[in-house]
C-alpha positions as CSV (number, residue, x, y, z in Angstrom):
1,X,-1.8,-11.8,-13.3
2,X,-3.9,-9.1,-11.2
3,X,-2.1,-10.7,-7.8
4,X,-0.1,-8.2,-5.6
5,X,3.0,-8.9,-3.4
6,X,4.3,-6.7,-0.6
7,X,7.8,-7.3,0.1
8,X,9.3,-6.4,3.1
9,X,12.5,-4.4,2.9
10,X,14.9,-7.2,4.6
11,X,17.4,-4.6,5.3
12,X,15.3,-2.1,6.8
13,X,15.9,-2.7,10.2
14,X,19.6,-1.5,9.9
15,X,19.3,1.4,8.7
16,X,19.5,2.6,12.0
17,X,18.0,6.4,12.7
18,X,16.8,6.6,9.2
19,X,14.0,3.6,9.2
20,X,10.9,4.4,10.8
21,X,8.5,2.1,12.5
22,X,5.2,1.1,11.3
23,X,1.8,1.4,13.4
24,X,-1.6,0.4,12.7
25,X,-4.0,2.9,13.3
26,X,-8.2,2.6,13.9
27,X,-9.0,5.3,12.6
28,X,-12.4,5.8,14.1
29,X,-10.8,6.5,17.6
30,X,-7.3,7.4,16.5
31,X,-5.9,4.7,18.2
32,X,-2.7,3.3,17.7
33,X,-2.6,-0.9,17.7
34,X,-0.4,-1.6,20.1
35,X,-1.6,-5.6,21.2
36,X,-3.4,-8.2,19.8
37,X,-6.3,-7.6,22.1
38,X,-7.0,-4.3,21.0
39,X,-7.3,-5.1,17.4
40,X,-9.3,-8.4,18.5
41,X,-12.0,-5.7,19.9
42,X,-12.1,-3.7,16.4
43,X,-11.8,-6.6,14.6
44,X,-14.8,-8.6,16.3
45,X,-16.7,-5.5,16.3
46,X,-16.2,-5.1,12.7
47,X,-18.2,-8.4,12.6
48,X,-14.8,-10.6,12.2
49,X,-14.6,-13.8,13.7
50,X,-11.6,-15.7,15.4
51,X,-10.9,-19.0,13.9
52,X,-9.0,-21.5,16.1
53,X,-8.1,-23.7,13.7
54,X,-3.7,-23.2,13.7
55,X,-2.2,-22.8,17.0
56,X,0.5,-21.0,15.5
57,X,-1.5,-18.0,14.1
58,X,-4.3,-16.1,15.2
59,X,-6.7,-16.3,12.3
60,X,-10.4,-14.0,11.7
61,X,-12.4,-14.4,9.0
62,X,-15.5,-12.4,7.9
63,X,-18.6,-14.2,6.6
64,X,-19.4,-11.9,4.8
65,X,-16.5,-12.2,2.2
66,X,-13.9,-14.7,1.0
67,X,-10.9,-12.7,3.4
68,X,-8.7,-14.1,5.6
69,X,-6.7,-12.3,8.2
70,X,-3.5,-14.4,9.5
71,X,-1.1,-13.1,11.8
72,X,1.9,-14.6,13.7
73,X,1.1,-15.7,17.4
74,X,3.4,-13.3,18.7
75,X,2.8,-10.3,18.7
76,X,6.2,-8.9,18.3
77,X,6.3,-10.5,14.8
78,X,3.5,-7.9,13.8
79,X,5.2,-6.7,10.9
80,X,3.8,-4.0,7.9
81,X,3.0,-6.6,5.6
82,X,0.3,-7.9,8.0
83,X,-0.9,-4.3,9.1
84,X,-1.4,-3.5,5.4
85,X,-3.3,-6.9,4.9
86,X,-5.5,-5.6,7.7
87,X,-6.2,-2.2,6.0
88,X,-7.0,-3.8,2.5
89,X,-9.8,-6.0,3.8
90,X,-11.2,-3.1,6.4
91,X,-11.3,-0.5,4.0
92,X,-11.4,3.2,5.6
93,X,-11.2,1.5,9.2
94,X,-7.3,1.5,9.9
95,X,-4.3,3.1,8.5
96,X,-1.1,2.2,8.7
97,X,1.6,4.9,9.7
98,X,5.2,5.8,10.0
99,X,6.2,6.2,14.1
């Protein structure tokens, strides 16, 4: 039906020493995502906006385009399927990497 769904790997996480962490990358400056305030900056600058409407998620949206970016509140619940969201709708702006 054209619609795409990344599954996370639930077991992942114990594979111990042979599982590598994910990063998001900007790739303009090479710099590796590491808070929610640093990709607020690209994101704002990329002419995102911050929506305020769920206090459990931080939400942009660009007006340019239908896209939605949600992402949990806390940071450390980042995971890949939200850094890959990010790259889709910011084409050649991030990357995401193995650690």
């Amino acid at each position: 039906n054209g619609v795409v769904r990344l599954v996370e790997n639930p077991g992942a996480d114990c594979q111990g020493s042979n599982s590598r962490r994910k990063v998001l990358v900007h790739l303009s400056s090479n710099e590796v995502i590491t808070s929610y305030a640093i990709l607020e900056r690209k994101l704002l600058a990329l002419g995102w906006e911050r929506y305020y409407d769920d206090p459990d998620l931080l939400q942009y949206h660009k007006r340019s385009t239908v896209h939605l970016i949600s992402l949990p509140r806390d940071f450390n619940r980042f995971k890949s399927m939200h850094m890959y969201d990010i790259v889709v709708k910011n084409r050649n702006e991030f990357e995401v990497r193995d650690m």
